[in-house]
N, C-alpha and C positions, 0 to 999 in steps of 0.2 A: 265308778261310772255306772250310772245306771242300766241295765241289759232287760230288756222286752223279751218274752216268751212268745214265740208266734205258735197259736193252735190253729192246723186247719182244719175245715169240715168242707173240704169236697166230698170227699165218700159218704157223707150224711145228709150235711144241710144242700151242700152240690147238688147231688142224687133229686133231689124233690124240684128241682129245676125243670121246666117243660123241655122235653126234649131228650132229658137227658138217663141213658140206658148204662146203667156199667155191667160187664159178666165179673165174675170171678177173677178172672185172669186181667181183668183191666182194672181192676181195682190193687191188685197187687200189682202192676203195674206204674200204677200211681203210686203208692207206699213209697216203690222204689226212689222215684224220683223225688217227692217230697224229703225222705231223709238222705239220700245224695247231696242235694243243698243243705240241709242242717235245719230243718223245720224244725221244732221242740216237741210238737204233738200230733199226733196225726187220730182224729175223729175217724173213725174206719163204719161204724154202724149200729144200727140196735139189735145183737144180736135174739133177741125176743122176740123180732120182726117178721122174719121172712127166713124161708129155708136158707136163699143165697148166700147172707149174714152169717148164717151159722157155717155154711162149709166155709165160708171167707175166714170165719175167725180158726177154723180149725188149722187150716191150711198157713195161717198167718202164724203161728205158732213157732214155727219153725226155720221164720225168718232172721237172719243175724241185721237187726238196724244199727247204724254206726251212730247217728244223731238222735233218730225222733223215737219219742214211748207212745207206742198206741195206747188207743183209748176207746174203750164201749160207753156205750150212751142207754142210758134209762132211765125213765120216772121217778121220782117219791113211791112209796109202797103207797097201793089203792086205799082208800078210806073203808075202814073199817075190817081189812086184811093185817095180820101181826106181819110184819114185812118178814122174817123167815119164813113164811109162808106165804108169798106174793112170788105167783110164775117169773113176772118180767124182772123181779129185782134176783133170783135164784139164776135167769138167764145171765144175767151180767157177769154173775162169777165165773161160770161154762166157759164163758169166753175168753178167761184166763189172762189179762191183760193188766198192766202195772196200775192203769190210771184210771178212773171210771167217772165219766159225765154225767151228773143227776140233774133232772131239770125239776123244779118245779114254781108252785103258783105262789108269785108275789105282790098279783094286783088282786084286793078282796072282792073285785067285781067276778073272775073268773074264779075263786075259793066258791061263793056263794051261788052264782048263777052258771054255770059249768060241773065244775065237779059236785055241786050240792051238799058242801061239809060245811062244819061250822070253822069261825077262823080258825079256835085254838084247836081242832083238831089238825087241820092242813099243818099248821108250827109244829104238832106233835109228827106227823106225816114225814118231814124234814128232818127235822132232828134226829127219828130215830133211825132212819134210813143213811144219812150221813154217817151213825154213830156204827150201824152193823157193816159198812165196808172198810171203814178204818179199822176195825177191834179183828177184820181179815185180811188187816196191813195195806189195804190200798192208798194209793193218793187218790182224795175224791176232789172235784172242781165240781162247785154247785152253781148249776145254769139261773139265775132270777128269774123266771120267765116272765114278760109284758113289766119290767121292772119298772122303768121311766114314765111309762101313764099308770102304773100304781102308785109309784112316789108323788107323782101329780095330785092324784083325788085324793090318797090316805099315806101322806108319806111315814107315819108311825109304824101303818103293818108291813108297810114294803119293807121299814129297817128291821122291823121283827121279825121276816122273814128271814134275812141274812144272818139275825141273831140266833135264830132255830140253827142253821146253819154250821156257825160257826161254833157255834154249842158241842153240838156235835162230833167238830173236832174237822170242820172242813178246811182244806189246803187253802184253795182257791172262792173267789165270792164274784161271778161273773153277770154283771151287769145287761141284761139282756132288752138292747131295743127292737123286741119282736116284731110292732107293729111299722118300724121305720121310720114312726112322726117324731125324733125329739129334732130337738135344734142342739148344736154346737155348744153356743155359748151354755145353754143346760144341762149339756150333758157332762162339761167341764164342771162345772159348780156342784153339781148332784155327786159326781164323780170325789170330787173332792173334800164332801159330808162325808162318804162310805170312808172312803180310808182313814180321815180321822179318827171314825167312832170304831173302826176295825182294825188297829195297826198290826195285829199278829197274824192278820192272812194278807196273802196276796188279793190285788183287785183285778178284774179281769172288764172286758169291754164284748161286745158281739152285738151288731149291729146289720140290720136288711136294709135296703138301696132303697124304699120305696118313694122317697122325695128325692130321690138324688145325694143325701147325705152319708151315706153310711162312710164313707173315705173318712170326710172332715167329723164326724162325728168319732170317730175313732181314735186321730191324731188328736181332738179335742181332751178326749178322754184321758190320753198317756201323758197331754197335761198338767191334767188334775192330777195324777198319781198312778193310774191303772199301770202295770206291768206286765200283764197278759191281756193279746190283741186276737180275737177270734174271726176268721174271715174263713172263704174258700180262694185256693188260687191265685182264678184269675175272674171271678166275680160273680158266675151264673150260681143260682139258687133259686127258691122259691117266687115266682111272683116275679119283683124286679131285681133280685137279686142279693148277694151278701156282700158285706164290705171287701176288698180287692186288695187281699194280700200283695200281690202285684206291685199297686200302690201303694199301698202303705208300708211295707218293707224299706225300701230307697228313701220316701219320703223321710223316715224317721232315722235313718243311718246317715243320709246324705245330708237332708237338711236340718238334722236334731242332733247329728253325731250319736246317734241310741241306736246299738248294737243289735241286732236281731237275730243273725246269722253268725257260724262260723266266720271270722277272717278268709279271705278271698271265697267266701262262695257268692256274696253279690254280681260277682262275672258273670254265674250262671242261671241270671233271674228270665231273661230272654229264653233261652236253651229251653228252661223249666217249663216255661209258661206256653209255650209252642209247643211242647212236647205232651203234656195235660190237654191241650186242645184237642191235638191228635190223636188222642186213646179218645175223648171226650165225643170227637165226630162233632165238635160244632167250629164255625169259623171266629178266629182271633181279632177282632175289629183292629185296622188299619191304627187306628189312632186311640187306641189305649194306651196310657202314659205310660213310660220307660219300655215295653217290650211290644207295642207294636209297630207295622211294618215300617207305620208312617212317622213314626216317631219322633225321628232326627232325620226328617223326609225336607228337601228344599229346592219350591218351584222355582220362585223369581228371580230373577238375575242380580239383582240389586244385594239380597240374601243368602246368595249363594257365594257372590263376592266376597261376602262378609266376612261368613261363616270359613270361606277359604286363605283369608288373611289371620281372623283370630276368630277361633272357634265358640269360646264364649261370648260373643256378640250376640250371636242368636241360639246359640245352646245352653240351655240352664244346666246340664251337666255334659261330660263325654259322656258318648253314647258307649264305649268300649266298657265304662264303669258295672252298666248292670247288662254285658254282651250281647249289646245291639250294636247296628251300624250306621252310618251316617251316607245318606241317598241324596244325589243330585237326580233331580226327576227331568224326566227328556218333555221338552213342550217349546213351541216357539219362542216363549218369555223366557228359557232357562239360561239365558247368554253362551257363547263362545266357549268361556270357560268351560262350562258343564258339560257338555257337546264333545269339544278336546280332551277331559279327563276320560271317557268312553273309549274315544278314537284311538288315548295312547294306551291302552289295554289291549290293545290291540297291534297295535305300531309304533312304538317308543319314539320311534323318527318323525311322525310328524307331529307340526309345531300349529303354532295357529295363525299365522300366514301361510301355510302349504295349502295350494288351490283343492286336495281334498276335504277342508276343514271347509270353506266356503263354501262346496258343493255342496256336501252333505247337510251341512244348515240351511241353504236354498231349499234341497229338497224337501227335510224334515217339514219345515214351513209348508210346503205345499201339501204332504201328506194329511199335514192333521187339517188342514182347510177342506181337503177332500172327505175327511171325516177319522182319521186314525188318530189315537190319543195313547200315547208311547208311556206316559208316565204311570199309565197304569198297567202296563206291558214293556216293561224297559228289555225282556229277554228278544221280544220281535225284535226292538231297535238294535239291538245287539246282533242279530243275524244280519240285520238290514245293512251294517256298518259294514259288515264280512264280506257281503256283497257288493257294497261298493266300493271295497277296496281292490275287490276282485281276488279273496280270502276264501272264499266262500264255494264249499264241493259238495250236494246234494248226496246224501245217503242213498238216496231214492228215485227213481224215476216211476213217476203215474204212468200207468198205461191207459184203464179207464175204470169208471166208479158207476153202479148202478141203485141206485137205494127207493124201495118199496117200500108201501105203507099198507095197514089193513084197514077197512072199517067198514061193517059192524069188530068193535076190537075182538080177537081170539079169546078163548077163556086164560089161556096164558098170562103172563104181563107182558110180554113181550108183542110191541105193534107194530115192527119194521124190521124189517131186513136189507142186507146191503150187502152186494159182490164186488169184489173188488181185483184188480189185476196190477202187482205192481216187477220193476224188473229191479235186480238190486247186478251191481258187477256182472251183466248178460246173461244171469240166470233169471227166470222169471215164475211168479209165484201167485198165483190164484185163490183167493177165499172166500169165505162166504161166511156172515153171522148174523144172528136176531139180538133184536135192542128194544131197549123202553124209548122209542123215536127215533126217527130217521138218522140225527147226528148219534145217539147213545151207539147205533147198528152200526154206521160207519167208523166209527172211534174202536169199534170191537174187533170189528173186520179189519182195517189199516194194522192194528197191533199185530192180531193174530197174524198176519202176514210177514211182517216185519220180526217179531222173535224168532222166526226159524234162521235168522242173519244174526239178529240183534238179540239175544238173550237177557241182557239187564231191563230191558222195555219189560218185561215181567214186573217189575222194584216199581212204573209205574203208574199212576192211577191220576185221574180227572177230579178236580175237589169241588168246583165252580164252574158255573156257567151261566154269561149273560149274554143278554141281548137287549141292544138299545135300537130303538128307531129314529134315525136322524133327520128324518123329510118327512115329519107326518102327512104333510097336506098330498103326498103322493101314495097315499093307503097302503093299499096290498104289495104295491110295486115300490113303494119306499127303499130308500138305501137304507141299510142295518150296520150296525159295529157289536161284533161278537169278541166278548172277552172268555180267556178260558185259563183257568187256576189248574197245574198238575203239580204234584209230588211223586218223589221216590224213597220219600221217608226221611231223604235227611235234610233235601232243597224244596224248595218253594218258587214257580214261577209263573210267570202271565204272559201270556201272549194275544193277538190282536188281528181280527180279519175283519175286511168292510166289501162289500158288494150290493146289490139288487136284490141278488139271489143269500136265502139265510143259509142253504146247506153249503153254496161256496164260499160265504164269508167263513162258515165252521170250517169249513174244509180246510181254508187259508189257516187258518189257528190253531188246528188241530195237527197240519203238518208243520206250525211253528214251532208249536209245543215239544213233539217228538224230534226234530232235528235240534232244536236247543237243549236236549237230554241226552242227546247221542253227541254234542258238540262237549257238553260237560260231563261227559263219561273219557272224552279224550282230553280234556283241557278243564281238567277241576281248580285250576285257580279262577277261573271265572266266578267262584263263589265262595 
C-alpha cells in the first residue's frame, strides 16, 4: 500500500505568516506535538537565519523524537562561491540534523533575472550542493522553487533542474508551487512527467493557498505519483497561506485509504491542530474541515434529526475519527431534540413532554428574538438550563463595579481602571485593577477578586471578544450582543451578554464565562 510522508513547515514556511511570532520554547513545543501524532518531518528553520534558529537547533539536539526527523533548510551554494566555502550552506551542517531542505531555482526566469547566473551555472549550483551533504551522509530533499510556472515557459530547464538534483544524489525531488497559481488538473499531469522521467527518487508536492488551491492541488498531486506532501499544520503561512495539512491528512487516509500517520494517531488530528493554534496565538476558524469547532456543527432541526437517527446522512465522516465532536447548536430552528439532549445532561429524567422542555424552548425563542444567539455561546445556555431548573448556585455575589476611563490616554497602555466589590460565602472582597479599556479593567479586577476563593481562575484567560450592534438606527443607545471566548488551556468556551449598556452586556459575559469555569472545575464532564 502506498504510504505518504507528511513534511511540515510550520516552524519555517508557518513562521513568515503575518502575524505569526514563535520563541524558542514554542517552537519546541510544536516539535513536540508534531512528532506525538507521527508527522514524518518536521521543517524547524534556517539555521543561517537568525540567532533564534541557531539556539532553536542547539537546544533541539537533545530531543528524543519518536516519529518525526528534523530538518534544516537552505539554499544551493551562492554563485560563484565553491559551496564548502558558502556560510549558509556550512550553517546547515552546525545544525546537526538527519535531513536537510535545499531549495533552489527552477524557473530560468528567476536563474537569469534574480540571482543573475547563467543556467548552467545554477544546474552546477544544485548538483554540487546536493552532492556535498550526501557524501556528509545527509538525506537531502531538494525544494524546485517556482517549479510549475518554470515547467510552464521552459519545461526542459525545470526537468534539468531536477536532473542537476538527482545527479547529485538527491532523496527527495519536491515540486514546489511557490507562486500558488497552478491548477489541479496540471499539477496532476506535470506531477505525473517528474516521476516517470525520475523513478529512483521520491516526488514531493509543496504548495501556497494563493488561489484557494493548495488542498486540491496537493491531493491532485499524490495522484500523479508524489509520495511526499509538504504543508504547515493547520494552514497559515506567507501571503495566503500553505496547503493544510489538517486537510489533507484525513482527506487522503479517509477518503484515498493512503496512510500518512501512525495507526490510531488520526484521533488526535483535532487535539493537534487546536493545540499549534495555541502556542500559535491565532484563532482556529470555526469551519476548517475535520478539526474545526464547527465542523460536525448542526443548526436545523430537520438535520439534526437526521444526523441523530443515522449519522452518515449528513456526516461525510465520524467526527470521533479525527477527535472532534459532534454539536447540536442551541437557536430557535434547532428542534426539541437538540434542546432535550442539553436538558438531559443535565437531568436524565426529563423527557420531551416534561413541561420543563416546553418552557425552556418557549423561552429560548424569545431570548434570541430579544437579540441572544446561544449557538455561538452554547456554555450561557448551559448555565441558562441550570437555572431553570432551578440547578443553578452562583459562586458570587456582586456588590458593586465602578470602572474609569482616561483620556488624554496615560503614557502607559493602560486607559481604565475598575473597582470592584464582590462577597463570596459572607466574606467579602474588594479590588481594584488597570486595563487596556474599560471591560479588559473589569475582567482584571472580577479575577483578581475572585482567586483569593477560586485559585484555578489563575489557568484562565479571555481569547476573543465581540461586539455586535443589533438596532443600528438607535446609534449610541443601540442594544449590543457581546460574545466572549475564554480558555484554561485545555476547554474552550463562549459565552453571551445583550443589553443597551456595552459594559453590562460585558459584564453579563464576562460573569458567564467565569461561573461556567468554575461550574466545570466541579463537573468536568460537561466537556
Amino acid at each position: 500500500m502506498k504510504q505518504v510522508k507528511i513534511f511540515d513547515s510550520t516552524l519555517r514556511d508557518g513562521a513568515q505568516g503575518e502575524g505569526i511570532a514563535f520563541s524558542v520554547e514554542d517552537k519546541l513545543n510544536i516539535v513536540r506535538a508534531l512528532d506525538e501524532i507521527g508527522i514524518a518531518y518536521i521543517e524547524a528553520g534556517n539555521p543561517g537565519s537568525n540567532p533564534k534558529d541557531l539556539e532553536f537547533f542547539a537546544r533541539a539536539r537533545g530531543m528524543r523524537l519518536k516519529h518525526a526527523k528534523l530538518c534544516a533548510f537552505g539554499s544551493t551554494r551562492r554563485k560563484g562561491i565553491a559551496v564548502e566555502e558558502d556560510a549558509n550552506v556550512l550553517s546547515l551542517l552546525k545544525a546537526e540534523t538527519q535531513v536537510v531542505s535545499l531549495f533552489g531555482k527552477s524557473w530560468d526566469l528567476h536563474v537569469t533575472g534574480i540571482l543573475n547566473a547563467t543556467l548552467e551555472e545554477n544546474l552546477a549550483m544544485i548538483e554540487e550542493t546536493v552532492r556535498f551533504f550526501k557524501e556528509k551522509g545527509k538525506e537531502v530533499i531538494f525544494d524546485a522553487e517556482h517549479f510549475f510556472d518554470g515547467y510552464k515557459e521552459n519545461p526542459d530547464y525545470a526537468m534539468a533542474a531536477l536532473a542537476a538534483a538527482c545527479k547529485g544524489g538527491a532523496d527527495t525531488l519536491c515540486l514546489c508551487d511557490t507562486n500558488g497559481a497552478a491548477y489541479p488538473t496540471d499539477v496532476k499531469a506535470i506531477t505525473e512527467k517528474v516521476c516517470a522521467a525520475f523513478p529512483s527518487c521520491s516526488v514531493g508536492i509543496h504548495c501556497h493557498n494563493d488561489t484557494g488551491l493548495a488542498v486540491a492541488n496537493s491531493l491532485f498531486a499524490v495522484d500523479g505519483g508524489a509520495d511526499h506532501v509538504q504543508g504547515t499544520f493547520i494552514g497559515f503561512g506567507e501571503r495566503c497561506g500553505n496547503a493544510n495539512l489538517s486537510t489533507i491528512i484525513p482527506n487522503l487516509e479517509l477518503k484515498r485509504g493512503t496512510p500518512c500517520l501512525p495507526a490510531g494517531k488520526l484521533a488526535m488530528l483535532t487535539q493537534t491542530a487546536r493545540h499549534i493554534a495555541e502556542i500559535a496565538n491565532v484563532p482556529l476558524s470555526g469551519g476548517k474541515p475535520y478539526v474545526g469547532h464547527s465542523a460536525f456543527a448542526h443548526k436545523g432541526g430537520m438535520h439534526i434529526d437526521g444526523v441523530s437517527k443515522l449519522s452518515r446522512s449528513f456526516e461525510h465522516v465520524s467526527p470521533e475519527t479525527v477527535g472532534n465532536e459532534r454539536r447540536f447548536l442551541m437557536s430557535e430552528v434547532s428542534g426539541r431534540a437538540t434542546i432535550l439532549s442539553k436538558i438531559q445532561k443535565i437531568d436524565p429524567t426529563i423527557t420531551k413532554d416534561s413541561p420543563e422542555t416546553k418552557r425552556i424552548m418557549e423561552r429560548l425563542k424569545q431570548l434570541e428574538h430579544n437579540g441572544y444567539q446561544f449557538e455561538a455561546a452554547e456554555e450561557s445556555f448551559t448555565l441558562w438550563i441550570y437555572k431553570e431548573l432551578g440547578r443553578f448556585e452562583s459562586h458570587f455575589e456582586l456588590i458593586s463595579f465602578r470602572v474609569l476611563g482616561e483620556c488624554p490616554f496615560p503614557a502607559e497602555d493602560y486607559t481604565a481602571s475598575a473597582m470592584i466589590e464582590i462577597k463570596v460565602d459572607g466574606i467579602t472582597e474588594i479590588t481594584a485593577a488597570k486595563g487596556q479599556g474599560p471591560v479588559h479593567a473589569l475582567d482584571q479586577a472580577l479575577r483578581k477578586a475572585l482567586m483569593v476563593f477560586y485559585p484555578t481562575l489563575a489557568q484562565m484567560r479571555l481569547t476573543d471578544y465581540k461586539v455586535r450592534v443589533l438596532e443600528p438606527k438607535g446609534g449610541t443607545a443601540a442594544k449590543v450582543r457581546v460574545l466572549i471566548e475564554s480558555t484554561d488551556g485545555d476547554n474552550v468556551w463562549t459565552t453571551v451578554g445583550v443589553s443597551e449598556d456595552i459594559i453590562q452586556a460585558s459584564w453579563e459575559a464576562l460573569v458567564d464565562s467565569i461561573e461556567y469555569k468554575l461550574l466545570l472545575d466541579g463537573q468536568p464532564s460537561l466537556h
